[in-house]
C-alpha positions in Angstrom: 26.0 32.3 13.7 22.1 32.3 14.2 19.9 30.6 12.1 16.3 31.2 11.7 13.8 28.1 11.2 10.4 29.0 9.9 8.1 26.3 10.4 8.3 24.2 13.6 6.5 21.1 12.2 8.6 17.6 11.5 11.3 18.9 9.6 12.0 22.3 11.2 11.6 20.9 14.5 14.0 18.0 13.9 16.4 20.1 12.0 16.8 22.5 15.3 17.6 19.5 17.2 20.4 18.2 15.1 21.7 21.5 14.4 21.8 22.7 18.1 23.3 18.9 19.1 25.8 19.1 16.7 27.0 23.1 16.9 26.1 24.1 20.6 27.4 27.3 19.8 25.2 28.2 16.7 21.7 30.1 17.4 18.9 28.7 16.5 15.5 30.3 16.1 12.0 28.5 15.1 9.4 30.6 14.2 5.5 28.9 14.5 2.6 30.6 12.8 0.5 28.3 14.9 -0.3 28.1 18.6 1.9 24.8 19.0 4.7 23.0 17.5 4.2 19.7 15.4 0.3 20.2 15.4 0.4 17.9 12.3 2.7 15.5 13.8 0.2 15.1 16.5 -3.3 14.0 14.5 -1.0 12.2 11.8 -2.0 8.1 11.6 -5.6 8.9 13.6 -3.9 9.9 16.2 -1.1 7.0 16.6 1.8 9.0 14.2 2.9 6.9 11.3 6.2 8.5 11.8 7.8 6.1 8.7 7.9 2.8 6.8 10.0 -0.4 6.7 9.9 0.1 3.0 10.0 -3.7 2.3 6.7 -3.3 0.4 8.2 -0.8 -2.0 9.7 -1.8 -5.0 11.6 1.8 -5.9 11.2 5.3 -4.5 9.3 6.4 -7.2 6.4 4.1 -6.0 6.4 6.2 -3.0 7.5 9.7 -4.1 5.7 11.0 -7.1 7.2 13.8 -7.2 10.7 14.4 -5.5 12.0 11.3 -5.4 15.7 12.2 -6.6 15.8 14.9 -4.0 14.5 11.8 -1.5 16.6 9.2 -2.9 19.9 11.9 -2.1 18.6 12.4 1.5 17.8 8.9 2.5 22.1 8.6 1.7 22.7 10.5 4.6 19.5 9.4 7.1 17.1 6.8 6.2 14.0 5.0 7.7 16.4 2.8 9.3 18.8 5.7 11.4 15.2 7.3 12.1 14.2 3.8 13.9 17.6 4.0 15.7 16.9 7.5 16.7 13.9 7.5 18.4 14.2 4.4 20.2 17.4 5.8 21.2 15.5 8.8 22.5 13.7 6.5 24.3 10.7 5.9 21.7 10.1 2.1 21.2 8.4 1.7 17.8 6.3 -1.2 15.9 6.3 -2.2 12.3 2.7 -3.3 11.7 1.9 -5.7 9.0 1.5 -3.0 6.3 5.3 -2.1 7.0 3.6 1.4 8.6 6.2 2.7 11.6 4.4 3.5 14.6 5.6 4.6 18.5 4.6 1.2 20.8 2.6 3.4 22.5 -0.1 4.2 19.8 0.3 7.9 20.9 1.1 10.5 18.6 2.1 12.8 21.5 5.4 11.2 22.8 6.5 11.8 19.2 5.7 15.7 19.9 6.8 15.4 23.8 10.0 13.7 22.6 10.8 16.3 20.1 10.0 19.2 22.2 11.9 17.8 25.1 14.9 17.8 22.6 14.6 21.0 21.3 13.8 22.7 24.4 17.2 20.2 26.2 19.5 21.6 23.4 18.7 25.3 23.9 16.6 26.0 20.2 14.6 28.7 20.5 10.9 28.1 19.8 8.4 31.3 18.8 4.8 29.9 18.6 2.1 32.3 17.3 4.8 34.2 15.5 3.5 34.1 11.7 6.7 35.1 9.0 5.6 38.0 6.6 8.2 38.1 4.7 12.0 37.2 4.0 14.3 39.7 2.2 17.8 38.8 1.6 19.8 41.9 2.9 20.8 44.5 0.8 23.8 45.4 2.4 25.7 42.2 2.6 25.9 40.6 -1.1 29.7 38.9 -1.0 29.5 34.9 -0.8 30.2 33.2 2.3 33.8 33.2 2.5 36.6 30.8 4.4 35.6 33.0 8.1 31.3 31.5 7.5 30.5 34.8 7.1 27.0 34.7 5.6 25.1 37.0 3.2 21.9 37.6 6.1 18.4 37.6 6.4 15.6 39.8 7.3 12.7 38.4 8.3 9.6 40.6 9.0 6.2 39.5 11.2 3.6 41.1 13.0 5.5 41.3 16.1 8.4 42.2 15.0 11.8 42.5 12.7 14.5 39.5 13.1 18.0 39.2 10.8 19.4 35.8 10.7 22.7 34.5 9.3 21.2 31.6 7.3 17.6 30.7 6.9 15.5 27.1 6.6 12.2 26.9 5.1 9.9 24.1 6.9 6.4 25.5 6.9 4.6 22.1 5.1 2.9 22.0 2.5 0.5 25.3 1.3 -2.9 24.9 -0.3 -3.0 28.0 -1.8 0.1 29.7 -3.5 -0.4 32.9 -1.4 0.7 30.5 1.3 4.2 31.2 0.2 4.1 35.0 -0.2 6.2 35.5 2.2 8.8 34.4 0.0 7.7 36.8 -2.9 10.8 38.9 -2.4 12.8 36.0 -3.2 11.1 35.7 -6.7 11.3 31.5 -6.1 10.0 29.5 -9.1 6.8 28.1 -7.2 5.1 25.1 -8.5 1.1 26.0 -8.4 -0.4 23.6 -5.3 -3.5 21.6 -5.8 -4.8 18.6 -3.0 -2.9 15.0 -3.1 -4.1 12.0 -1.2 -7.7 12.1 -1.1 -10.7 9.8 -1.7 -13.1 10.1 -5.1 -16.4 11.2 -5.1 -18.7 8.6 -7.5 -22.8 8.1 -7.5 -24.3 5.3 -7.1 -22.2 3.2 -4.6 -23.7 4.2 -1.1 -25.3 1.1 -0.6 -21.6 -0.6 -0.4 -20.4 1.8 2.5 -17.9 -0.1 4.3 -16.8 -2.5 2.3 -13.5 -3.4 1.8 -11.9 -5.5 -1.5 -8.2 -6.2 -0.7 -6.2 -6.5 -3.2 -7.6 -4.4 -6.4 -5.6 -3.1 -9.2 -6.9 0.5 -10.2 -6.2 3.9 -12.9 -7.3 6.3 -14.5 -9.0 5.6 -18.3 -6.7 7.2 -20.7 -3.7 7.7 -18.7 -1.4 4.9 -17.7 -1.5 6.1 -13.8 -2.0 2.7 -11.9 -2.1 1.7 -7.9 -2.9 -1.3 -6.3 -4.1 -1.9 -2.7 -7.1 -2.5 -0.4 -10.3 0.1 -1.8 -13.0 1.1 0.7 -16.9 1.9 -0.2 -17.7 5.3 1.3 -21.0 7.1 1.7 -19.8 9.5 -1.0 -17.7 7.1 -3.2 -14.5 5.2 -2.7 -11.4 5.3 -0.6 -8.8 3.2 1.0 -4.9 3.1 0.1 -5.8 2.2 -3.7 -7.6 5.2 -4.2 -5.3 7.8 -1.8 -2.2 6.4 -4.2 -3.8 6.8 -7.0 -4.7 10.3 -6.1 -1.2 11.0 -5.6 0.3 9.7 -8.8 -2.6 11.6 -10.6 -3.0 14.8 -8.4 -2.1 17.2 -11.1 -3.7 15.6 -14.0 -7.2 15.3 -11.8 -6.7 18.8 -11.0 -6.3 19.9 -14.3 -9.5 17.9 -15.2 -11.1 19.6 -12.2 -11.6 16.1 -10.6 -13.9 15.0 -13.9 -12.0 11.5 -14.7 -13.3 7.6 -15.4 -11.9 5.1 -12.4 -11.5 1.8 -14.0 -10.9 -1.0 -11.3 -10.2 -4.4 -11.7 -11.9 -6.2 -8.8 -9.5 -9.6 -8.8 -6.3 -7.6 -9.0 -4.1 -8.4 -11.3 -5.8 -11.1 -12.9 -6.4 -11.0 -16.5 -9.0 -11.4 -19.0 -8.2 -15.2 -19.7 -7.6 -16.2 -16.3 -11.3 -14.6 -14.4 -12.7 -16.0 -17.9 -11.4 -19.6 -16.9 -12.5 -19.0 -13.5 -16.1 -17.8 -14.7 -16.5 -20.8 -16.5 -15.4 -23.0 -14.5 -17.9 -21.9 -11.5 -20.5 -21.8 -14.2 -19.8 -26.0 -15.1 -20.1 -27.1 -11.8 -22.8 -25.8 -10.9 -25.2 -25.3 -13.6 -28.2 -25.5 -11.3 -27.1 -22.2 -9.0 -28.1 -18.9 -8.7 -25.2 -17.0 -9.7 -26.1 -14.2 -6.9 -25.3 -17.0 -4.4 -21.7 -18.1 -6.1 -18.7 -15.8 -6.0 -15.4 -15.8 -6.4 -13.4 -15.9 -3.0 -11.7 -13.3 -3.4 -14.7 -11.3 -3.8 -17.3 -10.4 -0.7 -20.9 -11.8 -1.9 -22.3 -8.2 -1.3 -19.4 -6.7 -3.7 -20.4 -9.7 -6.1 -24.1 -9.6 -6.2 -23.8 -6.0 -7.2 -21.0 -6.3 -10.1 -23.2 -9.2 -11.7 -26.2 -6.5 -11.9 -23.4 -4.3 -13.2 -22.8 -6.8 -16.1 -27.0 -7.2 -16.8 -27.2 -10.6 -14.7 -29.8 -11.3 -12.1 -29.3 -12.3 -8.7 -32.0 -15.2 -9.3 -30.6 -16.4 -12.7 -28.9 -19.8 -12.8 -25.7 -19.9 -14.3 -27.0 -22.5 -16.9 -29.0 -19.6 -18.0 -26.5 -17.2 -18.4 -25.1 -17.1 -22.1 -22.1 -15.8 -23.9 -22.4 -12.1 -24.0 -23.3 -12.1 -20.1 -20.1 -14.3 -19.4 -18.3 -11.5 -21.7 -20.2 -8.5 -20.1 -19.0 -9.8 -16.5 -15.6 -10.7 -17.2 -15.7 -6.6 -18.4 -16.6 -6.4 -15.4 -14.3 -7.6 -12.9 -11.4 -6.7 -15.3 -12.3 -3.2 -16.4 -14.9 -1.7 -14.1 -15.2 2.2 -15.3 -16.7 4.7 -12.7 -17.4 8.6 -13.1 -15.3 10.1 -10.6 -17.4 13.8 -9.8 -14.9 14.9 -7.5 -12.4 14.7 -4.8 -12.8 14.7 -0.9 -9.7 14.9 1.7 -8.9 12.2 3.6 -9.7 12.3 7.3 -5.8 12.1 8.5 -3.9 13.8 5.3 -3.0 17.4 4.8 -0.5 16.6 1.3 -0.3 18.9 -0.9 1.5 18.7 -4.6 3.7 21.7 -5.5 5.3 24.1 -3.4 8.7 25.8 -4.2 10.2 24.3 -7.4 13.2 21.7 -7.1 14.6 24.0 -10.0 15.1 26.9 -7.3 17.6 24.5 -5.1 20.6 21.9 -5.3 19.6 18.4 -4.5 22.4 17.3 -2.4 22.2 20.7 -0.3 18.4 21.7 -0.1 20.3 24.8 -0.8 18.7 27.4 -2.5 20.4 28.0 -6.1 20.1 31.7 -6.4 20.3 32.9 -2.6 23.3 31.2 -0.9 22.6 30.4 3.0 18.5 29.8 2.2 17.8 26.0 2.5 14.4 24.2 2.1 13.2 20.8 3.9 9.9 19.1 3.7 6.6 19.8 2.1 6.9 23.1 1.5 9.3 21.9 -1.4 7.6 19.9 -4.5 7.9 16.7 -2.8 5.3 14.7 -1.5 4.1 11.2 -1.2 1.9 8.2 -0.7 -0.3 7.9 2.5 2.1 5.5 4.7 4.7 7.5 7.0 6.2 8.3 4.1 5.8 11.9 4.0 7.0 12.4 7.5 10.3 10.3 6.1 11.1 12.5 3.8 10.5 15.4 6.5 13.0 14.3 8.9 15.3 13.1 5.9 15.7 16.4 4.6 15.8 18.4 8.0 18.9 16.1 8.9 20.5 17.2 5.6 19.7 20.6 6.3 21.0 20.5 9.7 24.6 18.7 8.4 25.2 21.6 5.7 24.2 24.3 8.2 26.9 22.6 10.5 29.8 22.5 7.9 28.8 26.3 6.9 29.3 26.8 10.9 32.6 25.5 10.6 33.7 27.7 7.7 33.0 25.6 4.8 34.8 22.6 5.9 
């Protein structure tokens, strides 16, 4: 049997390992567009690879998988966060959970992730293509019976620039595609493809370059007129604001901002969760016991005194005032404020160390136990190439290795002859 992988980032590289480790006998093939494998795998995490997540700080899947998180939640049945850990340090890759629950190698170096997966691949005999871009993949028109009891399979063509391959079965792992003619080479197919547009980045909003750097940690922020929420630690850029607030919140809204052509209201609320009642007690109660103060030298805690001395100009108080000057509507104006803070986001600008996108091939075209595809037997997806995708964390790369295990495990069984 001889199986073609096109892609040879996380989930097509990890796939080839488990396949080849488990079925010595079946061919495996990974075709790279790119020069190298797991270029994204190397950069991911700055550089360090967030390769998962304890997942202690999520309170359901959904949290973490906008969209997806059935096929997720089906995968992570067979090979969670937890076997990953084993794996690698099994493969000799001690790993760290930081404070944020982010996974990372001891090391700090993306590239024993990459060395460690290459050495696998190349130590179980997969056969890696680099600068070998697919074309095109046709089902082939002389073979149309279902696999039967023997594993015979209903083959493959797959065309490139150097060249014409056939293939028994096929998996799908090129990542996620920006564009939708990123996936033409699947236009013979006629896949339902969901239309891609950018998720995880940072907003672009006026007026708030003379924060830059700042971080406020915890905030609670959405969208005006949706009910889209995050909550997290939000950074001050040069061109507007960041941090995993914002990146989450770009990835439960990344198809309505698109559809809005990143035109939106940000509302924040700058004590977290804390509602209108409880920052007025607190506003009140810094105001009567210290009547004689300038309020731009009096903040909240929680709050850094540069963040606070802009929000009360925000709510039409002055740095100099004393709070025994400050009257009703003021208090109301800043307790607006720091509840309900409303920005003009005026677009959207990718984040340094994410390449997500959502959309990709519809979940509709492929069983969710399988990641086999519904109307081509023998065709499986894995990764972000699918319409799954998450928030910034290692949870991405997760749900890559996730699926390329599950891949791997119904490619063995077809191997067998169905068993």
């Amino acid at each position: 049997m001889r199986v073609a992988v096109i892609g040879a980032g996380a989930a097509g590289c990890f796939c080839s390992v488990m396949l080849r480790r488990q079925c010595p006998d079946v061919i495996v093939d990974v075709y790279e567009a790119g020069s190298r494998p797991l270029a994204k795998v190397a950069v991911t995490g700055g550089g360090r690879c967030n390769l998962t997540n304890s997942f202690r700080a999520i309170r359901s899947l959904k949290e973490a998988y906008p969209r997806g998180e059935q096929v997720v939640r089906r995968a992570f049945c067979e090979f969670d966060h937890e076997a990953l850990f084993r794996w690698f340090e099994a493969e000799g890759v001690p790993l760290v959970t930081q404070d944020d629950e982010c996974v990372f190698p001891r090391s700090q170096d993306a590239m024993q992730i990459v060395e460690t997966l290459t050495r696998a691949m190349s130590k179980a005999g997969v056969r890696l293509h680099t600068s070998q871009r697919i074309i095109s993949v046709e089902q082939a028109a002389d073979v149309t019976a279902p696999t039967g009891p023997s594993g015979a399979c209903p083959g493959y063509v797959l065309r490139s620039q150097g060249g014409t391959f056939t293939a028994d079965a096929v998996v799908v792992t090129t990542g996620g595609s920006p564009k939708v003619s990123g996936l033409s080479f699947l236009s013979p197919l006629n896949l339902i493809v969901e239309p891609p547009v950018p998720s995880l980045f940072s907003f672009n909003i006026a007026g708030t370059s003379p924060l830059m750097g700042l971080v406020v940690d915890p905030v609670t922020c959405g969208l005006v007129g949706t009910r889209m929420r995050s909550r997290g630690a939000l950074l001050f850029t040069h061109w507007g604001m960041s941090g995993p607030a914002v990146l989450k919140l770009s990835s439960y809204a990344a198809r309505h901002l698109a559809e809005c052509a990143y035109r939106a209201q940000l509302m924040v609320s700058w004590l977290d969760e804390m509602g209108e009642d409880e920052v007025r007690s607190l506003i009140l109660a810094m105001q009567s016991s210290q009547p004689s103060r300038q309020v731009g030298n009096t903040h909240p805690q929680q709050l850094p005194s540069r963040l606070w001395q802009y929000l009360i100009v925000r709510a039409g108080i002055r740095e100099d005032q004393r709070w025994a000057e400050v009257g009703r509507k003021q208090i109301n104006r800043l307790v607006a404020t720091l509840t309900a803070d409303v920005y003009d986001i005026e677009g959207q600008s990718r984040h340094k160390d994410e390449f997500v996108t959502c959309g990709g091939i519809s979940l509709r075209n492929i069983n969710p136990g399988t990641l086999e595809c519904r109307t081509h037997p023998n065709l499986f997806f894995a990764g972000e190439v699918l319409d799954v995708d998450a928030i910034t964390g290692g949870f991405n790369l997760q749900a890559a290795w996730s699926m390329g295990y599950v891949v791997a495990g119904q490619l063995r069984r077809l191997a067998a002859g169905g068993e």
